[in-house]
C-alpha positions as CSV (number, residue, x, y, z in Angstrom):
1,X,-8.1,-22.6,7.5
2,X,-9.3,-25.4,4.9
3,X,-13.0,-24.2,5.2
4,X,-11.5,-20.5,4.4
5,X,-9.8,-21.6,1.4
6,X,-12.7,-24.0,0.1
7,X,-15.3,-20.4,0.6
8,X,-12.4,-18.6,-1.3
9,X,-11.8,-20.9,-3.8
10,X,-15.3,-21.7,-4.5
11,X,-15.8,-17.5,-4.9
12,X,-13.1,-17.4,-6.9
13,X,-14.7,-19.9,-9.6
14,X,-17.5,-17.4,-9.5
15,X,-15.5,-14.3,-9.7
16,X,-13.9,-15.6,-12.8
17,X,-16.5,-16.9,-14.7
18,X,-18.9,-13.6,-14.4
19,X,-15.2,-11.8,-15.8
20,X,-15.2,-14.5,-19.1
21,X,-18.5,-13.9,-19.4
22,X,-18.6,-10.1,-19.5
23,X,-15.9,-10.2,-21.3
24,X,-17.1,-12.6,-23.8
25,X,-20.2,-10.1,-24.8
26,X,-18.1,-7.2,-24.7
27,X,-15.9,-8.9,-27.6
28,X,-18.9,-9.4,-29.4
29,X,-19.8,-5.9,-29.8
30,X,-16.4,-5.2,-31.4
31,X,-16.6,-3.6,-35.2
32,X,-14.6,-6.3,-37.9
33,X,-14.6,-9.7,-38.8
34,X,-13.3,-12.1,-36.6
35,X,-11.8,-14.7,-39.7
36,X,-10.3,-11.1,-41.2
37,X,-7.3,-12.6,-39.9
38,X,-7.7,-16.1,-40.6
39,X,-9.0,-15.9,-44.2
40,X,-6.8,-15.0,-47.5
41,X,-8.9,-11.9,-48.9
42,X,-8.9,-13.9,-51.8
43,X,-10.3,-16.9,-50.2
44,X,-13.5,-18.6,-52.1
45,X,-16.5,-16.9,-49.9
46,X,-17.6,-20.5,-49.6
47,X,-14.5,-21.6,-47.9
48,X,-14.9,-19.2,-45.9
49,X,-18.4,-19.7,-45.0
50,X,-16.8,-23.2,-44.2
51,X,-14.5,-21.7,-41.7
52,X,-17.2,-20.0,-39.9
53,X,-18.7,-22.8,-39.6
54,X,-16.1,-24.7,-38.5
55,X,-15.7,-22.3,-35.7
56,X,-19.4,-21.9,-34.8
57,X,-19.4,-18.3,-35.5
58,X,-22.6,-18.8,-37.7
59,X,-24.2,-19.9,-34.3
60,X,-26.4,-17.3,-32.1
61,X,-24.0,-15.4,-29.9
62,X,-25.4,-17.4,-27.0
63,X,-24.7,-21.0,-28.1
64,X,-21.1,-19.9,-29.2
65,X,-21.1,-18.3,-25.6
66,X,-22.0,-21.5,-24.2
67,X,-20.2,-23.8,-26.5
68,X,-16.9,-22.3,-25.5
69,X,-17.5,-22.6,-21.9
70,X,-18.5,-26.4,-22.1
71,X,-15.3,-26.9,-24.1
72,X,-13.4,-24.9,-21.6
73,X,-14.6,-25.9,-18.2
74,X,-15.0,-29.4,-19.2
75,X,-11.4,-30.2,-21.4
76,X,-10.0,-26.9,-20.4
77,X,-9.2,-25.8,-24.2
78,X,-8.8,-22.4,-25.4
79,X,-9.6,-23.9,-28.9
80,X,-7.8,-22.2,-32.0
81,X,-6.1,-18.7,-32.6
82,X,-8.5,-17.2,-35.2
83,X,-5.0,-14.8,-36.0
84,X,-2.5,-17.4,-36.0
85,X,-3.8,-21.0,-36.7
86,X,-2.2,-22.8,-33.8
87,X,-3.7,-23.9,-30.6
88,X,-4.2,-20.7,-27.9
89,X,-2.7,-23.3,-25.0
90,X,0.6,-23.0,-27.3
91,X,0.7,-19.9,-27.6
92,X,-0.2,-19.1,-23.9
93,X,2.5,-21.5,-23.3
94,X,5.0,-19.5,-25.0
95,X,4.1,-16.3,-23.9
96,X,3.3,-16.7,-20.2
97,X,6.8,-17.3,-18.9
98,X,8.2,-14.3,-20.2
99,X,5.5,-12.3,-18.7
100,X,6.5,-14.0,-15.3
101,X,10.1,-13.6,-15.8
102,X,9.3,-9.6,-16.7
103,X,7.0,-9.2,-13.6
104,X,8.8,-10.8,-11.1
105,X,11.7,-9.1,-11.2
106,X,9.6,-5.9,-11.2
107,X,7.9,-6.6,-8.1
108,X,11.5,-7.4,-6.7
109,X,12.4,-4.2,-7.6
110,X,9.4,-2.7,-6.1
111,X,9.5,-4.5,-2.5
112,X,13.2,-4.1,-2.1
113,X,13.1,-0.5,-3.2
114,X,9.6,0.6,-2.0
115,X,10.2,-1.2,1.6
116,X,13.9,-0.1,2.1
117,X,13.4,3.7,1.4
118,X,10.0,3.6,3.0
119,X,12.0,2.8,6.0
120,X,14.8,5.3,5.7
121,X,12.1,8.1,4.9
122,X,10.8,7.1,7.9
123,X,13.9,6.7,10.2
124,X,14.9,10.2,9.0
125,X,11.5,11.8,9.5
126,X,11.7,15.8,8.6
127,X,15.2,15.5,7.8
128,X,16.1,16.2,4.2
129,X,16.3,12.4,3.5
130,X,12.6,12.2,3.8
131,X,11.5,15.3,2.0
132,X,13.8,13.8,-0.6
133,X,12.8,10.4,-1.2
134,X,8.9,11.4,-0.7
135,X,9.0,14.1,-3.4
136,X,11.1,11.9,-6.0
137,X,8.0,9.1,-5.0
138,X,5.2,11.4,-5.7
139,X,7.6,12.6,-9.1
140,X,7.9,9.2,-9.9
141,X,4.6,7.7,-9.1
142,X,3.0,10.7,-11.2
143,X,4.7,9.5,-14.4
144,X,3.1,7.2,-16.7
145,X,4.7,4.4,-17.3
146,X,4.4,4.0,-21.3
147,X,6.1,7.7,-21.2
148,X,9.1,6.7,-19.0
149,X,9.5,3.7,-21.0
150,X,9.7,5.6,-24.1
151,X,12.0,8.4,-23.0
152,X,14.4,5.9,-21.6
153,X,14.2,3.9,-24.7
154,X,15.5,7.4,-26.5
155,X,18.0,7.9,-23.9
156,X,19.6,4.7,-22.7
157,X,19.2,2.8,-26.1
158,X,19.1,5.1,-28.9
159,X,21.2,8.1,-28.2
160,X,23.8,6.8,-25.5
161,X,23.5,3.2,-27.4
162,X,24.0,1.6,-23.5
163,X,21.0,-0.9,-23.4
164,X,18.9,-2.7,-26.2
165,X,16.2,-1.2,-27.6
166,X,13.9,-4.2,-27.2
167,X,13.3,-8.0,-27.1
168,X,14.2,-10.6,-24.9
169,X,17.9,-11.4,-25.8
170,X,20.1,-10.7,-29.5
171,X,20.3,-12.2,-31.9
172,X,23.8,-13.9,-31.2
173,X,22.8,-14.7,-27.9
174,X,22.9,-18.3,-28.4
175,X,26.5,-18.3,-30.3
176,X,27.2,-16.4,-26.9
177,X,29.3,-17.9,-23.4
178,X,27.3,-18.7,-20.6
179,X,28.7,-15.5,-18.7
180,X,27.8,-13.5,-21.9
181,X,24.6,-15.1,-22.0
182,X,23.3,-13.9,-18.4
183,X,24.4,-10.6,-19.7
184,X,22.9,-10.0,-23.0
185,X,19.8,-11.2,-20.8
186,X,20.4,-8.9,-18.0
187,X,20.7,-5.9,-20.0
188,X,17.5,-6.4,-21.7
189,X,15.9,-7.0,-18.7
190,X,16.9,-3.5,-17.4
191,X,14.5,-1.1,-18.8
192,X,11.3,-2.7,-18.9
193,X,11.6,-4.0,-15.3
194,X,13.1,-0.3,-14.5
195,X,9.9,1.3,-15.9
196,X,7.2,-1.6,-14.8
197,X,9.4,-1.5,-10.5
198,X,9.7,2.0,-10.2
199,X,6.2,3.5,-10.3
200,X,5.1,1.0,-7.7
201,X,8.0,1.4,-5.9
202,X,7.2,5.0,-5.0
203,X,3.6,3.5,-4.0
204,X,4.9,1.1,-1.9
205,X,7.3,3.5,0.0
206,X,4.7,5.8,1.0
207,X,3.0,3.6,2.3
208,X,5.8,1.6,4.4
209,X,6.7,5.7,5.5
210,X,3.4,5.8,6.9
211,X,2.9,2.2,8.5
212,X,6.4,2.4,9.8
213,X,6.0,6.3,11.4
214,X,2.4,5.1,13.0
215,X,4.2,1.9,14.8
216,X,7.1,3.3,15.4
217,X,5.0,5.6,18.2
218,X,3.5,2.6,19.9
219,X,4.2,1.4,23.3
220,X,5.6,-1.6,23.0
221,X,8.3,-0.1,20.4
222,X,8.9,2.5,23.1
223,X,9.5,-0.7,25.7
224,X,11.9,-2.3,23.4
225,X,13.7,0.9,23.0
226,X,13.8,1.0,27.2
227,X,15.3,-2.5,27.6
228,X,18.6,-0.7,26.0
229,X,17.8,-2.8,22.3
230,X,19.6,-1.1,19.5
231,X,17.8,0.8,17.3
232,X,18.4,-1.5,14.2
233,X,16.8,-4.4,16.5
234,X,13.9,-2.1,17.5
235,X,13.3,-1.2,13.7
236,X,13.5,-4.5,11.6
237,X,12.1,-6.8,14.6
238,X,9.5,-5.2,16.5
239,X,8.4,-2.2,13.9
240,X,8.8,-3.4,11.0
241,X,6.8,-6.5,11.1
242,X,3.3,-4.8,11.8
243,X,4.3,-1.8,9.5
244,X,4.3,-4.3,6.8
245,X,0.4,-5.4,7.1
246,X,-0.8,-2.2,5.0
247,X,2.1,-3.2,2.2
248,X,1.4,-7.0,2.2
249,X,-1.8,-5.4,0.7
250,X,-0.8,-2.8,-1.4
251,X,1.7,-5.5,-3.2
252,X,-0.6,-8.2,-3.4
253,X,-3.3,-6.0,-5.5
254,X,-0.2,-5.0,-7.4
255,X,0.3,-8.3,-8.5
256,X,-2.3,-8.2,-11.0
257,X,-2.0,-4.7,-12.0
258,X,1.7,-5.5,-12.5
259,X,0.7,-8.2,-14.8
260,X,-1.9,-5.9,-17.1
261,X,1.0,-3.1,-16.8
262,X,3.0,-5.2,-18.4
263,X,0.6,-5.3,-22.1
264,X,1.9,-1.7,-22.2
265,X,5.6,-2.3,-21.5
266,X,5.9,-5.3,-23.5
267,X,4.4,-3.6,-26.6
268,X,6.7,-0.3,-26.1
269,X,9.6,-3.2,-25.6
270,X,8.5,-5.2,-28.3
271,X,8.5,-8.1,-25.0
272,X,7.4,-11.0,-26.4
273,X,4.5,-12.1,-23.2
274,X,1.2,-12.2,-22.7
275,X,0.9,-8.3,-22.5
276,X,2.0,-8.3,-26.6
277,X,-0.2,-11.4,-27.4
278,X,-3.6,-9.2,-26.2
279,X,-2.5,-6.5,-27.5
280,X,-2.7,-8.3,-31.1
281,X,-5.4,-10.3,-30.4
282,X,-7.7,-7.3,-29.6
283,X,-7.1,-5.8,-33.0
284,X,-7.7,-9.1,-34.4
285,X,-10.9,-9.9,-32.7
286,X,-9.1,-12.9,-31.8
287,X,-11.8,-14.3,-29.1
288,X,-9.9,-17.4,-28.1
289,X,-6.9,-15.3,-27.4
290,X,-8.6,-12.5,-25.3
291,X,-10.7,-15.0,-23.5
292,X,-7.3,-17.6,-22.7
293,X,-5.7,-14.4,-21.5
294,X,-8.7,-13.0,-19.9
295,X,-9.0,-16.3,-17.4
296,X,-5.4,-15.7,-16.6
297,X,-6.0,-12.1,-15.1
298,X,-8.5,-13.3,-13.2
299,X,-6.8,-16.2,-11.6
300,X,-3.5,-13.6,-11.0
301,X,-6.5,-11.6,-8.9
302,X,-7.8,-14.3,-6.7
303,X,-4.4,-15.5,-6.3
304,X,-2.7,-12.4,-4.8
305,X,-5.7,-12.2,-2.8
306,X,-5.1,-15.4,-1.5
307,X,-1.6,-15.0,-0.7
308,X,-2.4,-11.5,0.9
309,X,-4.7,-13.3,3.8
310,X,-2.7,-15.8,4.5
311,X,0.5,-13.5,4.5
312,X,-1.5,-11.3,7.3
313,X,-2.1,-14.8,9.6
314,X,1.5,-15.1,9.5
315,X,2.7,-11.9,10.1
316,X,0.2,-11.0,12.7
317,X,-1.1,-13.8,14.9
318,X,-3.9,-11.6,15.6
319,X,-5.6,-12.3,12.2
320,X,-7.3,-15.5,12.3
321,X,-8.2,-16.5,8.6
322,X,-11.9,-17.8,9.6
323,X,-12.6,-14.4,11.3
């Protein structure tokens, strides 16, 4: 076990810095200036040459390259928002919880939803149950996601006026009760986890249809069936365990692609996470920014990796983690 997570740690330090780096040159290649947000237009151009300086962005694209590793790896500093003049750890500070807060409750929505009607569908094989849920999954799972959240924004919030268009709370929510408060953050909550759950919800029960239909035709279920167990005791503790190996790893790559989801649904939410924060610092050639969020993707990658091998040990005693 500790020699598996020392190889996959180790491969993960790798993994990462190959992604700064490509993304690093890729930056580079960008049309604009990167001080065109940092400057006043009507800046002295020496004070501006100053700035570059002070950045090292009269350097050779190489030393900056490696000048912003050293100060990374070795003090683990983002350095200074070209956009915005404060320090990217700020900023990464600020923004990352709300991205959390916006994802996790998405990929609640997308177990609890995905797994429970995965196993109805599959329960209710041929019935019109299953030919229900699986069309409304392949309906739903061909939607994009940026369109959804924009026709329910034009629905829900502007015509019926029932949700919030946007943000993270009102602007009275702190005059506001503590009951009132949970609320007012509840209901702006609802959409952008709604739009972010759903698509991957419809992923995930297909897939939980199809693992639960292939155990539920094994032997052993068929023994547990003969003993005279009910079929609620033969479902969730004999079938459902192993039909949930394929899913472990359909949610655990989710994880990140949940997270880089969410830089489309925070803009069309006006969410204020990391998602907004690239958005912006892309236009702005903002390379601290891109880079600070960059490293975070990558580590959400390896992570859910991670998690999905050690889930599998522990679901199936099978799968040893050193094999």
């Amino acid at each position: 076990m500790l020699s598996f997570l020392i190889r996959r740690i180790l491969l993960a330090a790798l993994l990462i810095l190959a992604l700064l780096t490509f993304v690093f040159f890729v930056i580079q290649l960008a049309p604009g200036d990167p001080l065109q947000g940092y400057a006043d237009p009507e800046m002295d151009p020496q004070l501006v040459e100053q700035l570059r300086m002070q950045f090292g962005l009269d350097q050779p694209v190489a030393q900056q390259y490696l000048s912003w590793m050293r100060s990374f790896l070795l003090e683990f500093d983002f350095g200074i928002s070209l956009a915005k003049r404060r320090a990217v750890r700020d900023l990464v500070a600020g923004a990352l919880p709300n991205t959390i807060r916006l994802a996790a409750w998405a990929l609640l929505v997308r177990v609890l939803l995905g797994v429970g009607f995965g196993i109805l569908a599959a329960v209710r094989r041929g019935r019109a149950v299953d030919v229900g849920l699986s069309v409304g999954a392949l309906l739903v799972y061909s939607v994009p996601a940026f369109w959804l959240g924009v026709m329910l924004l034009l629905v829900f919030a502007l015509q019926l006026k029932w949700l919030p268009p946007g943000q993270m709370v009102s602007l009275d929510h702190a005059s506001l009760g503590f009951a009132a408060r949970v609320w007012d953050s509840a209901r702006h909550l609802m959409l952008p986890v709604f739009v972010l759950g759903i698509g991957g919800a419809a992923a995930t029960l297909r897939f939980m249809r199809a693992g639960m239909l292939e155990v539920l035709s094994q032997d052993y279920v068929r023994a547990a069936r003969a003993k005279g167990l009910t079929e609620r005791t033969v479902i969730l503790k004999h079938a459902l365990r192993n039909a949930l190996l394929p899913v472990v790893t359909l949610v655990a790559l989710s994880i990140p692609a949940l997270i880089g989801g969410t830089v489309v649904i925070e803009h069309v939410f006006s969410w204020p996470g990391m998602g907004k924060l690239t958005i912006e610092a892309i236009s702005q050639r903002d390379y601290p920014v891109v880079m600070a969020t960059t490293f975070l993707s990558g580590v959400a990658v390896v992570i859910s990796n991670l998690l999905a091998d050690i889930t599998y040990s522990l679901l199936d005693p099978r799968v040893r983690l050193e094999s």
